[in-house]
C-alpha positions in Angstrom: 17.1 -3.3 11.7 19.2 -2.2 8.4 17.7 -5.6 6.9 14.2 -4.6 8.0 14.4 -1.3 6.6 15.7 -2.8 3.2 13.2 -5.4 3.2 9.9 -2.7 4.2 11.5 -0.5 1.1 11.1 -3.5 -1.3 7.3 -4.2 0.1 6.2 -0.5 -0.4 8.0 -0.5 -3.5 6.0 -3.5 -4.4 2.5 -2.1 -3.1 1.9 1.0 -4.8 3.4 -1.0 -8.0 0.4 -3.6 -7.3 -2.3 -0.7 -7.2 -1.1 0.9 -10.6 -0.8 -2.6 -12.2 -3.7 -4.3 -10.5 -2.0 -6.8 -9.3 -4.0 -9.2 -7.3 -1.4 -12.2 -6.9 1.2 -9.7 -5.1 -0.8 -8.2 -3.0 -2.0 -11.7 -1.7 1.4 -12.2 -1.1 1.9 -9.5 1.3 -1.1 -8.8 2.6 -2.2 -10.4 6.3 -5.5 -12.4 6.4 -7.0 -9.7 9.0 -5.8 -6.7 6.6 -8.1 -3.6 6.5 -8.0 -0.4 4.3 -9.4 3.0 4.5 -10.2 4.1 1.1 -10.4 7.5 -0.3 -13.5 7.3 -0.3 -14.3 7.1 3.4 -15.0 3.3 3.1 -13.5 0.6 5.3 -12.7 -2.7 3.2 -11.4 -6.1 4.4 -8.6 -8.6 2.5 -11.3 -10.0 0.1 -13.0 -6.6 -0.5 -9.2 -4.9 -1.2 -8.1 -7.9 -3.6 -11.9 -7.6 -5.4 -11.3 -3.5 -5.9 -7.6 -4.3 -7.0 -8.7 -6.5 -9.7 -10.4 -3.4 -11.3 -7.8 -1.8 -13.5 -7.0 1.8 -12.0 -8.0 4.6 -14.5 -4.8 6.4 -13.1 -1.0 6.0 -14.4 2.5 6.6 -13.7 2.3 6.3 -9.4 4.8 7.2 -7.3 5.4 7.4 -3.8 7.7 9.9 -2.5 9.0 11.5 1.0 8.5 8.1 2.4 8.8 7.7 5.9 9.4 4.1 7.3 9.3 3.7 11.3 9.8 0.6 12.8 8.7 -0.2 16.3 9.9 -3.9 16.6 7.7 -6.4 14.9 5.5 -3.2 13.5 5.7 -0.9 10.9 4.2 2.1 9.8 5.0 3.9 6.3 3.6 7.0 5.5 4.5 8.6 1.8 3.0 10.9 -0.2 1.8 9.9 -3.8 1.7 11.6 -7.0 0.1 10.4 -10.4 -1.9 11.4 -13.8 -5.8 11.0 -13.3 -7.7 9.6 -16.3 -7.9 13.0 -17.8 -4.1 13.7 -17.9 -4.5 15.6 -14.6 -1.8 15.9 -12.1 -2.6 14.9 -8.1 -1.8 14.1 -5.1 -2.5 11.9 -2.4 -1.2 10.6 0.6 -1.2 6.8 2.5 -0.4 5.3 5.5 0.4 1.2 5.9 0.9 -0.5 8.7 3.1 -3.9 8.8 3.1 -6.6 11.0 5.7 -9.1 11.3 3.9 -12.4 11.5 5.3 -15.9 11.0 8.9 -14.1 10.5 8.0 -12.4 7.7 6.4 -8.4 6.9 2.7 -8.0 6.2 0.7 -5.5 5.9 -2.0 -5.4 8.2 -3.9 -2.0 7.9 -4.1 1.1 4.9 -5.3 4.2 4.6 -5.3 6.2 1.7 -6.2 9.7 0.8 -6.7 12.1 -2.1 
């Protein structure tokens, strides 16, 4: 489980580091074919929609998760954190997310998201 823990750390780590940076190649690394995520915005995306809207530069900066939760239930996952950041306007917010991870083929992806603001 210790190794699980360590290893779900390093994948939410990477995840919100792949929203602020755009980065499309990661998150097709780590993301299951049948992912889904609940945007802020009350929309529902699949895999392909998710990696389309992650290609779009994000108009906020410096992203960080904190009071991250990670429970594991076996072979699944769920992470909730809260999120802080600078909007486009030098703002600060708030948000928070949920991911759920699946362990498929012996490895962790994630499988669902929902994220608020």
């Amino acid at each position: 489980m210790n190794n699980d823990l360590a290893e779900l750390t390093e994948l939410n780590r990477d995840y919100v580091a792949s929203v602020q940076n755009s980065d499309v190649k990661r998150f097709d690394e780590i993301l299951a074919a049948d992912f889904y995520c609940s945007n802020p915005d009350k929309s529902l995306v699949d895999r392909a929609a998710f990696l389309k809207q992650t290609a779009i530069p994000v108009t906020i900066r410096n992203l960080t998760a904190h009071d991250v939760k990670i429970r594991i239930l076996g072979d699944f996952a769920i992470i909730h954190a809260a999120t802080s950041y600078t909007t486009a306007d030098g703002q600060q917010a708030h948000g928070r997310y949920t991911d759920c991870w699946a362990r498929q083929g012996g490895k962790w992806l994630a499988v669902s998201a929902h994220v608020s603001r």
